[in-house]
DRENDO-1510 file (C-alpha; in Angstrom, 1 decimal, always signed):
<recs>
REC; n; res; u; v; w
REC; 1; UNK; +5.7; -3.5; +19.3 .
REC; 2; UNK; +5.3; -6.8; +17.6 .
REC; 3; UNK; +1.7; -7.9; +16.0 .
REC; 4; UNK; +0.6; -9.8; +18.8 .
REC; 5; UNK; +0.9; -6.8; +21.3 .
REC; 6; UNK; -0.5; -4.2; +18.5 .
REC; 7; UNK; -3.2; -6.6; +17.9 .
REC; 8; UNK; -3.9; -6.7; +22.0 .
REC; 9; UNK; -4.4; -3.7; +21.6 .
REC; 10; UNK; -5.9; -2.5; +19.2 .
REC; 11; UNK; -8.6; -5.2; +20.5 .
REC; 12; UNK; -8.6; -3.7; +24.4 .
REC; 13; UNK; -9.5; -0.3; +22.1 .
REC; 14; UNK; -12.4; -2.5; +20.3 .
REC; 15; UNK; -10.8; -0.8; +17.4 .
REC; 16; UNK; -12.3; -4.0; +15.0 .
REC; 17; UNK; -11.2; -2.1; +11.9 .
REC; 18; UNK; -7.9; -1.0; +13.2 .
REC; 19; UNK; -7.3; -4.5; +13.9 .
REC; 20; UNK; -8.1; -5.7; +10.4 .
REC; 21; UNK; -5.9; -3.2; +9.2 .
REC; 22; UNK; -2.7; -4.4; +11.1 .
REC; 23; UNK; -3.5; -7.9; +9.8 .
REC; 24; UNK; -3.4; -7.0; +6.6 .
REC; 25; UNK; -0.4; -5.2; +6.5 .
REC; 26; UNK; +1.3; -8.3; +8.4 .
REC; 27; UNK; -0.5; -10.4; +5.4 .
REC; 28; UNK; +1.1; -8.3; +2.9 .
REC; 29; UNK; +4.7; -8.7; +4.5 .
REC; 30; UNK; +4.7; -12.2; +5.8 .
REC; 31; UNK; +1.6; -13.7; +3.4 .
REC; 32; UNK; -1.5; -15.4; +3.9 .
REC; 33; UNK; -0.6; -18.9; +4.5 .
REC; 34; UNK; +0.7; -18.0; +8.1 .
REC; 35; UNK; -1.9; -16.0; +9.4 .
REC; 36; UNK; -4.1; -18.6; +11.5 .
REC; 37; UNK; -0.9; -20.5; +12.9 .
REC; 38; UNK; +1.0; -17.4; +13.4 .
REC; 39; UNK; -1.4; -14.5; +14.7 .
REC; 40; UNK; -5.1; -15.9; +15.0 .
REC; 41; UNK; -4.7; -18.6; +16.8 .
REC; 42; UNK; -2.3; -17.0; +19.5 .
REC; 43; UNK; -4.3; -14.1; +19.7 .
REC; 44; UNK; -7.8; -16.1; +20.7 .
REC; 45; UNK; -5.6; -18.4; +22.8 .
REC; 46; UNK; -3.8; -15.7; +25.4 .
REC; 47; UNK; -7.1; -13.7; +24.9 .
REC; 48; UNK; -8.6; -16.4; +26.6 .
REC; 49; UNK; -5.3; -17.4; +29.5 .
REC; 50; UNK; -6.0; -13.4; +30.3 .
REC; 51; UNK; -9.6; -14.2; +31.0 .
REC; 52; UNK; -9.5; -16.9; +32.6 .
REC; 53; UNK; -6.4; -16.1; +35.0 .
REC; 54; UNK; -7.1; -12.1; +35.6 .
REC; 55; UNK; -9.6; -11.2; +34.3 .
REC; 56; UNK; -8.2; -8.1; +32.5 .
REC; 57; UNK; -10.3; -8.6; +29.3 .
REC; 58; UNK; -14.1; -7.7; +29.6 .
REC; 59; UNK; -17.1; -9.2; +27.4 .
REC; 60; UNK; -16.9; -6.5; +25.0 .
REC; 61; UNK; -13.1; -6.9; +24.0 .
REC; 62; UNK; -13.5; -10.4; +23.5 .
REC; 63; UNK; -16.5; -10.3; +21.4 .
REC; 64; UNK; -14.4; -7.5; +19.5 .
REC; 65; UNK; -11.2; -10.5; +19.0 .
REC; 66; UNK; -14.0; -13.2; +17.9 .
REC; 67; UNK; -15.2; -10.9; +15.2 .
REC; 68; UNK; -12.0; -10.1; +13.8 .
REC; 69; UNK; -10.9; -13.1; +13.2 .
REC; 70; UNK; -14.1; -14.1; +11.6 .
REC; 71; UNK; -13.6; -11.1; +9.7 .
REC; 72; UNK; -10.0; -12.4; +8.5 .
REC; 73; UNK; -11.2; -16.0; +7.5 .
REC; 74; UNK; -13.7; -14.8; +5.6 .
REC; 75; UNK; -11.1; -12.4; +3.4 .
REC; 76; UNK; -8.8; -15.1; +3.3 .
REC; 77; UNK; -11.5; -17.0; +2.1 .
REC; 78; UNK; -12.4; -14.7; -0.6 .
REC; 79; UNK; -8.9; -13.6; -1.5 .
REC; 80; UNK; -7.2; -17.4; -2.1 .
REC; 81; UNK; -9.0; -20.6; -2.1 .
REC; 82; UNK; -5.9; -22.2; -1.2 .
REC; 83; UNK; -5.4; -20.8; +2.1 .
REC; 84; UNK; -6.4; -23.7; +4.6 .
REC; 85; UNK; -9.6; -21.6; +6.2 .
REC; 86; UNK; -11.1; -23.9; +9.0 .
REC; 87; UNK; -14.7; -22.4; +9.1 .
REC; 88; UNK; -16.8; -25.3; +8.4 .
REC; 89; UNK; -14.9; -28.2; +8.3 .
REC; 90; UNK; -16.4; -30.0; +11.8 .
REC; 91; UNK; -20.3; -31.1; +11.8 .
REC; 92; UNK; -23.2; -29.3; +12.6 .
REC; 93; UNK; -24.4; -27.4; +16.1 .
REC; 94; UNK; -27.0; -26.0; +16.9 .
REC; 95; UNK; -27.3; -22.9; +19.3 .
REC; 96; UNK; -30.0; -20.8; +20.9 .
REC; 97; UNK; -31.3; -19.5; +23.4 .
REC; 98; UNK; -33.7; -21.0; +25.6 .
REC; 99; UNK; -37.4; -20.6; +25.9 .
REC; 100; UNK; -38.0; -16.7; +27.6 .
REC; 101; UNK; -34.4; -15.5; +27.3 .
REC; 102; UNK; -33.6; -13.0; +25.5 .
REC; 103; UNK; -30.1; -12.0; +26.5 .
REC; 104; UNK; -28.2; -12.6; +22.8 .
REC; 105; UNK; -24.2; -11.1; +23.5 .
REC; 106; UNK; -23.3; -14.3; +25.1 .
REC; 107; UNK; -24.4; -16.9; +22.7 .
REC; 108; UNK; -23.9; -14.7; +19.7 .
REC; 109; UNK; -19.9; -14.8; +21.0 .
REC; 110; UNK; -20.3; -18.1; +21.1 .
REC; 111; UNK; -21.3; -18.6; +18.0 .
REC; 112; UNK; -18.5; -16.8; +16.6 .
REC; 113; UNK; -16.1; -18.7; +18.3 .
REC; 114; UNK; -17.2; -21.8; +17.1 .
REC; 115; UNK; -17.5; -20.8; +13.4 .
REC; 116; UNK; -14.0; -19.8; +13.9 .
REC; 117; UNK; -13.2; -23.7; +15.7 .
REC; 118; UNK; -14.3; -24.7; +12.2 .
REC; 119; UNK; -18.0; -26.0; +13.4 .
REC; 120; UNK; -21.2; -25.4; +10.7 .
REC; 121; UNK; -23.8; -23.3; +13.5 .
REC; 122; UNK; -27.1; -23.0; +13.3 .
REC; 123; UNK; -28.5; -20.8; +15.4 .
REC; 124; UNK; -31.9; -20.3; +16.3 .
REC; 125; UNK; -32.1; -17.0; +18.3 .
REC; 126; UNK; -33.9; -16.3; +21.1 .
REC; 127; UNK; -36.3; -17.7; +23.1 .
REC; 128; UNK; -36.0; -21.1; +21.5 .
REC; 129; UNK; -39.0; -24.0; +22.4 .
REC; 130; UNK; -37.1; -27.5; +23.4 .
REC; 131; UNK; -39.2; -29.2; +20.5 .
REC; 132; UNK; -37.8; -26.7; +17.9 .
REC; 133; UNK; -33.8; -27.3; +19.1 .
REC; 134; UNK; -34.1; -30.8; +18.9 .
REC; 135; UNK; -36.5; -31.1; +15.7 .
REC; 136; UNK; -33.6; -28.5; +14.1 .
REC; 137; UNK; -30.9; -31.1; +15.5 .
REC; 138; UNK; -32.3; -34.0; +14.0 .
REC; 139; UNK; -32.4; -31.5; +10.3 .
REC; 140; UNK; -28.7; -30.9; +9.9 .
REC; 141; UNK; -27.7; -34.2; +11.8 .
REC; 142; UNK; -26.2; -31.9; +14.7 .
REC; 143; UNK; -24.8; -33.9; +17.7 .
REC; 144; UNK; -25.0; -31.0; +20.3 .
REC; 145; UNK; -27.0; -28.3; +21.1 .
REC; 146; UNK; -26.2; -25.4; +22.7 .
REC; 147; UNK; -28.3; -23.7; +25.1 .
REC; 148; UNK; -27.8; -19.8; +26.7 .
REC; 149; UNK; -29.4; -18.4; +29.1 .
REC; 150; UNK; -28.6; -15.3; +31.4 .
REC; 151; UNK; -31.3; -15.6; +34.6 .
REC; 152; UNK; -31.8; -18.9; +36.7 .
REC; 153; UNK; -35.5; -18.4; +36.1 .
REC; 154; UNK; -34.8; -18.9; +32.1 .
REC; 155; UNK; -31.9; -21.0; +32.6 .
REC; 156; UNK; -34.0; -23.6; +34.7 .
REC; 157; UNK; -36.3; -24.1; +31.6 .
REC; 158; UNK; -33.7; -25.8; +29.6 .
REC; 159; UNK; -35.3; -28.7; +32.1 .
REC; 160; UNK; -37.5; -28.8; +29.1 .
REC; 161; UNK; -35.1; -29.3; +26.6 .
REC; 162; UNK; -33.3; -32.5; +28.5 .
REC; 163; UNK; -36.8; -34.1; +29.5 .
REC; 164; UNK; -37.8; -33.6; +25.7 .
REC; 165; UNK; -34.3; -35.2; +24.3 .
REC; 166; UNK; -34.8; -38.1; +26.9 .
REC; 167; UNK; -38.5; -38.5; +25.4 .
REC; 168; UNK; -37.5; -38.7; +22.1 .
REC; 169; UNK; -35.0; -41.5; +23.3 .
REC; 170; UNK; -32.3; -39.7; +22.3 .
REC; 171; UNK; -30.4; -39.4; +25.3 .
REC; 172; UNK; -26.5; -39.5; +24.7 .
REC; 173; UNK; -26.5; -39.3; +20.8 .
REC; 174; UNK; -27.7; -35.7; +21.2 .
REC; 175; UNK; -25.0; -34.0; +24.1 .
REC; 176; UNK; -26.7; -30.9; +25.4 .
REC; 177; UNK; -24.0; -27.8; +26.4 .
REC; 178; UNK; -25.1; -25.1; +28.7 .
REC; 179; UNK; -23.3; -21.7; +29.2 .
REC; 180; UNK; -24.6; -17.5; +30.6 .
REC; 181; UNK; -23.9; -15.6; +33.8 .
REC; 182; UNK; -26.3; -17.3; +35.9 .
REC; 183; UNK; -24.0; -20.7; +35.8 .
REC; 184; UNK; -20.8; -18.9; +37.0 .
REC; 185; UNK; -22.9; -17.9; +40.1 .
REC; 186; UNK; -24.8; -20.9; +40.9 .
REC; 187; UNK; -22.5; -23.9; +41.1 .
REC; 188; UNK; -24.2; -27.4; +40.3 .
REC; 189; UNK; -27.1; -25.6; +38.0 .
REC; 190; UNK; -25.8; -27.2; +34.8 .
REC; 191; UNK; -26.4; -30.8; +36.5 .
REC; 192; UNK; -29.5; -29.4; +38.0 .
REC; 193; UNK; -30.9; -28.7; +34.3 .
REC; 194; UNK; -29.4; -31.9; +32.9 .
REC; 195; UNK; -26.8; -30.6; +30.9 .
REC; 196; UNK; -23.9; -32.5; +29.5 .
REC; 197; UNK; -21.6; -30.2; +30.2 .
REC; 198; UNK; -20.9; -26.1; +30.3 .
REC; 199; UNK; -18.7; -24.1; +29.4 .
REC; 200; UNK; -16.9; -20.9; +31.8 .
REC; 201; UNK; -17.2; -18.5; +29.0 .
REC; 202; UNK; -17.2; -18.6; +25.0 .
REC; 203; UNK; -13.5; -18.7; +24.6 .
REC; 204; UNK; -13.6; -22.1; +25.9 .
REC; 205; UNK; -16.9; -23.7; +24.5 .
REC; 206; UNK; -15.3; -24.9; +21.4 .
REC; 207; UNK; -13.2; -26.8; +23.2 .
REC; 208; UNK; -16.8; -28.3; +24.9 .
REC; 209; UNK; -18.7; -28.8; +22.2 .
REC; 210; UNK; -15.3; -31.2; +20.8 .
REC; 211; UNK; -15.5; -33.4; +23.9 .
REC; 212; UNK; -19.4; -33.5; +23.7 .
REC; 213; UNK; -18.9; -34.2; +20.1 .
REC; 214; UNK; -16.9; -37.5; +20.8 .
REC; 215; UNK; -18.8; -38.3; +23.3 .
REC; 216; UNK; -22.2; -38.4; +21.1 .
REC; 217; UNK; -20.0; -40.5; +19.1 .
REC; 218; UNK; -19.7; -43.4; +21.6 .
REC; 219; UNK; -23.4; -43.5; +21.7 .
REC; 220; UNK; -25.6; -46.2; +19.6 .
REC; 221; UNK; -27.1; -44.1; +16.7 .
REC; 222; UNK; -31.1; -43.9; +17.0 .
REC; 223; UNK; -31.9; -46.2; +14.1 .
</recs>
């Protein structure tokens, strides 16, 4: 069995340590230098074909993947400042969740997955006010904000958060990303809240937050 399948499954066990422990052992034969290219990056991408065509990973395993390859940049980190480690090198999000949730699995995934994308996060917790995501936005000069929320009463609250980025005329220059059960089951709710755009699960939100990203970009800058 090759690294890729061991690694599967070692991951479908939520075997985190075993799963560190096969990637060093394939860092000690094949080195350091290969190890996103070769393994991480693979491993997150057909974790997330498999959820997204069949289903045959749950929330758990996934969340299990995300954290072992946190767990790997952050040795390589420590072990060899050469190795080209991508945590960090994007801007600034900021995550949460919104005002009366308090359903954390989902955006904490996310948060991991984006760390591992290479994005600085901020995250804010639970049961976030709209004032303090965007007041924390404007701090670290984040571009978009990342709202959770698990039940379509919390999840319609996030109203709050568009109505206070359009007050602050910020509309555009601060892209708001939505994501949690409750969209999956109600088409059209994202628009509904105003969001910019959601994301099917955490596997994919990186992916969002880079198109939100750009498009903040196109927008005039609030002087």
């Amino acid at each position: 069995m090759n690294i890729q399948e061991s690694l599967l499954e070692a991951i479908r066990q939520a075997d985190r340590a075993g799963a560190s422990a096969l990637l060093d052992r394939w860092a000690a034969k094949h080195g350091t230098e290969r190890m996103l290219t070769d393994v991480l990056d693979p491993m997150l991408s057909r974790i997330g074909d498999e959820w997204n065509t069949s289903g045959t990973f749950t929330l758990a395993q996934a969340y299990v993947a995300a954290k072992v390859a946190e767990d790997t940049m952050a040795r390589l980190a420590t072990q060899n400042k050469d190795v080209p480690v991508i945590t960090g090198t994007k801007g600034p999000v900021v995550i949460g969740n919104i005002e009366d949730d308090f359903h954390a699995l989902g955006r904490k995934m996310v948060g991991t997955f984006l760390r591992t994308d290479g994005w600085i996060v901020h995250d804010l917790g639970n049961d976030v006010l709209a004032a303090t995501f965007v007041d924390k936005a404007l701090e670290v000069g984040a571009r978009v904000i990342g709202v959770s929320a698990m039940m379509l009463t919390t999840a319609r609250n996030i109203r709050r958060l568009r109505d206070e980025i359009d007050r602050r005329g910020l509309t555009g220059h601060l892209q708001l990303a939505v994501g949690g059960a409750v969209f999956k089951v109600c088409p059209g709710l994202d628009k509904e809240v105003g969001a910019d755009g959601t994301s099917g699960n955490a596997l994919s939100a990186a992916g969002l937050f880079t198109e939100l990203w750009q498009n903040s970009k196109k927008v005039k800058v609030i002087p």
